[in-house]
NULO-246664 format. One line per 10 residues: number of its first residue (from 1); for each residue x, y, z of N, C-alpha, C. Coordinates in Angstrom, 1 decimal. Layout:
# NULO-246664
NUM) X Y Z X Y Z X Y Z  ...
***
This chain:
# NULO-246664
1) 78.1 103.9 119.2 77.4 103.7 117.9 77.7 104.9 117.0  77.8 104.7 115.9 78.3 105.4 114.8 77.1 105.5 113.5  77.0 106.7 113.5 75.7 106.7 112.5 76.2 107.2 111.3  76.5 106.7 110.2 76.4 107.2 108.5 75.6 107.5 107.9  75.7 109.1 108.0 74.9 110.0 107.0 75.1 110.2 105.6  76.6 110.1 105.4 76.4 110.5 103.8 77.9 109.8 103.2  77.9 109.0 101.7 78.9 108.5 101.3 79.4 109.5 100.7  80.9 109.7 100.2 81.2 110.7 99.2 81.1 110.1 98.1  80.9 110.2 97.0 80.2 110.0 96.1 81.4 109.9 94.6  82.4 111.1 94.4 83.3 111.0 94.1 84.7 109.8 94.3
11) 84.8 110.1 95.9 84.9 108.6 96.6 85.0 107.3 96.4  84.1 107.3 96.4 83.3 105.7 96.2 83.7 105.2 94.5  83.4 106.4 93.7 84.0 106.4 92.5 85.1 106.0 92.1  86.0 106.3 92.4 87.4 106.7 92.3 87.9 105.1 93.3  87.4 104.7 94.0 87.4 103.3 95.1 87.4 102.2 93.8  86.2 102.2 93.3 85.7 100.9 92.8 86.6 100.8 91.3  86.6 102.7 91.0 87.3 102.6 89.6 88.9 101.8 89.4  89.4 101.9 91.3 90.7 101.2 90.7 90.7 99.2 91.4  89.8 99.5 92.2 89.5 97.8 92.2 89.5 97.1 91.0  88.0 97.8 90.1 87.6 97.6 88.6 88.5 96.6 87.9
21) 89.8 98.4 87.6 90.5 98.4 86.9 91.8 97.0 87.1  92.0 97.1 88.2 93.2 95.9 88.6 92.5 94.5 88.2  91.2 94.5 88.2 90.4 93.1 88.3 90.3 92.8 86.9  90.4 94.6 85.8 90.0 94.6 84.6 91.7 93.7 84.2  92.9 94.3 84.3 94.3 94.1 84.2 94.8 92.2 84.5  94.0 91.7 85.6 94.2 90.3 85.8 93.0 89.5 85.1  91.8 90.0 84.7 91.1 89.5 83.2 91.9 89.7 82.3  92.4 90.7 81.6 92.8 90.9 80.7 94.5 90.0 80.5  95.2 90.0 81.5 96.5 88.9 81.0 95.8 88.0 81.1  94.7 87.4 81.9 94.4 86.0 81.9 93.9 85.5 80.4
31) 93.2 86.4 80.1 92.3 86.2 78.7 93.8 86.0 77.4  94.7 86.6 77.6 95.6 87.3 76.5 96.6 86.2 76.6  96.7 85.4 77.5 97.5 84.7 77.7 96.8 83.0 77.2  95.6 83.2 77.5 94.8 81.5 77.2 94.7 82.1 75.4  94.5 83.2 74.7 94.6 83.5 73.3 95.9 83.2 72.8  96.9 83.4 73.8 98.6 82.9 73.0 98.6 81.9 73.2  98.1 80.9 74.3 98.4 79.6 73.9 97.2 79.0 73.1  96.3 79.4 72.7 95.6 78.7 71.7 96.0 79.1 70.4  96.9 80.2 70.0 97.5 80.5 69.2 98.9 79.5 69.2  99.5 79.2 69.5 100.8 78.5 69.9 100.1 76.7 69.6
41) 99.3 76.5 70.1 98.8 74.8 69.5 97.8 75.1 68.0  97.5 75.8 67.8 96.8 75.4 66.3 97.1 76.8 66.0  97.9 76.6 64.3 98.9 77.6 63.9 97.7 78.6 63.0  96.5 78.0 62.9 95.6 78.7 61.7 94.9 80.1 63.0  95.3 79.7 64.3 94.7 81.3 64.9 95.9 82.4 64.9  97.3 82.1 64.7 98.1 82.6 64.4 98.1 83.6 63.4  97.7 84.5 63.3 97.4 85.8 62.7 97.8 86.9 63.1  97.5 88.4 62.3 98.1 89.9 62.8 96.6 89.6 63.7  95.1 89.4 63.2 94.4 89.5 64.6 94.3 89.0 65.7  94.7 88.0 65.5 94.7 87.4 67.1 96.1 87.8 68.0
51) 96.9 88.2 67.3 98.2 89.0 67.9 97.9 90.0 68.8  97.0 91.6 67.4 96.5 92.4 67.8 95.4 91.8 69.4  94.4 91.3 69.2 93.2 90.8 70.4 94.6 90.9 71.6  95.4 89.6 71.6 95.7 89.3 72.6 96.7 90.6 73.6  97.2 91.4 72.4 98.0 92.4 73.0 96.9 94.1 73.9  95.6 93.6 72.7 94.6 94.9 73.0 93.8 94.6 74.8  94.4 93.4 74.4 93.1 92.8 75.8 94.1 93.3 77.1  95.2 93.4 77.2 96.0 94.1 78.3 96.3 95.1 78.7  95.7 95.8 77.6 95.3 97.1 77.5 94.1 98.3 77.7  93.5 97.2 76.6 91.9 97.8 76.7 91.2 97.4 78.1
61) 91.2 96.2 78.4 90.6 95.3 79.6 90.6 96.5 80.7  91.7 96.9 81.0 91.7 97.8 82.6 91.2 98.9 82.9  90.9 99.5 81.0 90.3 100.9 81.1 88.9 101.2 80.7  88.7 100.1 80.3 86.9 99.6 80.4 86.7 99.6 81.5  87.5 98.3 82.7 86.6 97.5 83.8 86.8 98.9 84.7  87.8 99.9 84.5 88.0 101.2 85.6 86.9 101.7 85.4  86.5 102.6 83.8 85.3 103.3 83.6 83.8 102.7 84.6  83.8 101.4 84.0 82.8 100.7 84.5 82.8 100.8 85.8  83.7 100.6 87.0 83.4 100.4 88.0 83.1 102.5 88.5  84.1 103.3 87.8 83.8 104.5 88.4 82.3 104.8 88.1
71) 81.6 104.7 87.2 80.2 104.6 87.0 79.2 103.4 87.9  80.2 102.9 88.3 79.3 101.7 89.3 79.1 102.9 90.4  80.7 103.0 91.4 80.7 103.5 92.4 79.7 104.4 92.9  79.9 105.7 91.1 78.9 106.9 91.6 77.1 106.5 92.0  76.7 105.6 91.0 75.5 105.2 91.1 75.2 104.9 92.6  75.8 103.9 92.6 75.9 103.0 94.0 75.8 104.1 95.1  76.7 105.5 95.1 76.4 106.1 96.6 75.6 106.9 96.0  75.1 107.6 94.9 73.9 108.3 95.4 72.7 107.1 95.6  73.1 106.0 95.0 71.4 105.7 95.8 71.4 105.2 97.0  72.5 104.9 97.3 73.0 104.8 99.0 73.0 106.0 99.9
81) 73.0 107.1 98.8 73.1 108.5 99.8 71.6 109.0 99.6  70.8 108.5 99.1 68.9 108.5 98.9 68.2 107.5 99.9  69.0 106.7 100.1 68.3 105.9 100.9 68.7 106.5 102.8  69.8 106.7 102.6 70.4 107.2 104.1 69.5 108.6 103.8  68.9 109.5 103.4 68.3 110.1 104.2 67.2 109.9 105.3  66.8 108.0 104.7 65.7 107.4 105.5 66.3 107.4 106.7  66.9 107.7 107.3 67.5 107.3 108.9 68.6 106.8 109.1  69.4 107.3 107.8 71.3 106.6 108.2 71.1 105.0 108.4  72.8 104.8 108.9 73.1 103.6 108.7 74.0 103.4 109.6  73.4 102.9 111.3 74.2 102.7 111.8 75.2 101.8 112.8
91) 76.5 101.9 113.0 77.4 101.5 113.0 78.0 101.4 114.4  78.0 99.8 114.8 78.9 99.5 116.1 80.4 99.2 116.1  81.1 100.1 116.8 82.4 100.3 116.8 83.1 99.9 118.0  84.1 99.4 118.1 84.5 99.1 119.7 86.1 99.7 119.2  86.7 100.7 119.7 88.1 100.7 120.2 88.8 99.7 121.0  89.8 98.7 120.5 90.5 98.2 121.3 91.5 98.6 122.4  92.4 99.5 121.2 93.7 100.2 122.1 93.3 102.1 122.2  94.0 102.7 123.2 93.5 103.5 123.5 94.7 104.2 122.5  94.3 105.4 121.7 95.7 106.4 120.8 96.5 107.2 121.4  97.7 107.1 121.3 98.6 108.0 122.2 98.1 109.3 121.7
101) 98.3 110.3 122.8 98.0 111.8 123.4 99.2 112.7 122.5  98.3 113.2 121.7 99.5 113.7 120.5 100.4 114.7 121.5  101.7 114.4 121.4 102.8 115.1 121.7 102.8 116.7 121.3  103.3 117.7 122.3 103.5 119.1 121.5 104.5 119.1 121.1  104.4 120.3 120.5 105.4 120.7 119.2 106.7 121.2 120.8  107.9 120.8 120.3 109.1 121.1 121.2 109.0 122.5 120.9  109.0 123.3 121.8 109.8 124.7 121.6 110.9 125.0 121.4  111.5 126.2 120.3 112.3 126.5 119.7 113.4 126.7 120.6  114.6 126.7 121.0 115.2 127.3 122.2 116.1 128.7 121.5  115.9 129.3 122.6 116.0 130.7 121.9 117.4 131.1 121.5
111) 118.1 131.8 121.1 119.4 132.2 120.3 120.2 132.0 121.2  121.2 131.6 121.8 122.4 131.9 122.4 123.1 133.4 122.1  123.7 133.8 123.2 124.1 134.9 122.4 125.6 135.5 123.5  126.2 135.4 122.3 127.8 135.6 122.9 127.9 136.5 123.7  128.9 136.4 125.3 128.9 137.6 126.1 129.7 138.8 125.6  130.1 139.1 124.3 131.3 139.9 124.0 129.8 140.6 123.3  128.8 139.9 122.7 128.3 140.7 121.6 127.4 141.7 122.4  126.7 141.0 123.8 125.9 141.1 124.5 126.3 142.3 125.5  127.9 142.7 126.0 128.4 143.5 126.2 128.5 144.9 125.4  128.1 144.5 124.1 128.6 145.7 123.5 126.8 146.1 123.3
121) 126.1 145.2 122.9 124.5 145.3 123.0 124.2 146.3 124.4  124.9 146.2 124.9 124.3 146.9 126.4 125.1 148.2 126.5  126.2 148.1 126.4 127.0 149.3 126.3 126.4 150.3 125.0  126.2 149.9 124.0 125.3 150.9 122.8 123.9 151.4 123.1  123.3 150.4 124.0 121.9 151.0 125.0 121.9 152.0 126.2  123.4 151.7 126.8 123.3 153.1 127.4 124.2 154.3 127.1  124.6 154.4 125.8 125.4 155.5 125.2 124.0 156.2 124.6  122.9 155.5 123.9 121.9 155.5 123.2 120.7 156.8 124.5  120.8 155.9 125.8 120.1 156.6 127.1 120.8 157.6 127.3  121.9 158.0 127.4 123.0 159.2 127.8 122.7 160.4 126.8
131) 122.8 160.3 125.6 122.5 161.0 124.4 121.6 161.9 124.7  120.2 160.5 124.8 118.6 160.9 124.9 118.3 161.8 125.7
***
């Protein structure tokens, strides 16, 4: 069982604002497109305004229906996040498949290191000891 204590609020905003918006975008060519064909059969709606409307509505339409819905969203979870202090909201879950066991990071394999260089690495360590 899974219990929900709190929505994010910004979240939820930013969710509904681009649902809104996409829903505002397929109103709006729907709308803009039934104004060009009612323009196209009777010539007297044929105007700079109904030009302007039909081009504003594909435009304006998605950034109303976004605003609107981001002002839905926020409302929506605080008073969803007012009511969840009454005792949450909770939630049955079942896992079907079990998640693979995250893999570790491969280790780096360490430098190779040439026997000529490694010869002389050793020989300068004990010229270095002899000195000392």
């Amino acid at each position: 069982m899974i219990k929900i204590r709190r929505i994010g609020v910004l979240s939820s905003g930013k969710l509904l604002a681009i649902v809104f918006g996409g829903l505002g975008l397929i109103g709006g060519l729907l709308l803009s497109m039934f104004g060009f064909l009612a323009a196209l059969l009777d010539d007297s709606y044929l105007s700079g305004e109904t030009i302007s409307f039909i081009f504003s509505t594909v435009c304006i339409a998605p950034v109303v229906y976004a605003v609107i819905g981001l002002v839905t969203g926020i409302i929506a979870a605080l008073l969803c996040n007012l009511a969840l202090r009454f005792g949450g909201f909770e939630l049955e879950a079942e896992v079907t498949e079990k998640p693979a066991p995250p893999s570790a990071p491969a280790a780096a394999p360490a430098p190779a290191v040439k026997p000529a260089k490694a010869r002389r690495a050793k020989k300068a360590v004990n010229t270095r000891k002899k000195r000392g």
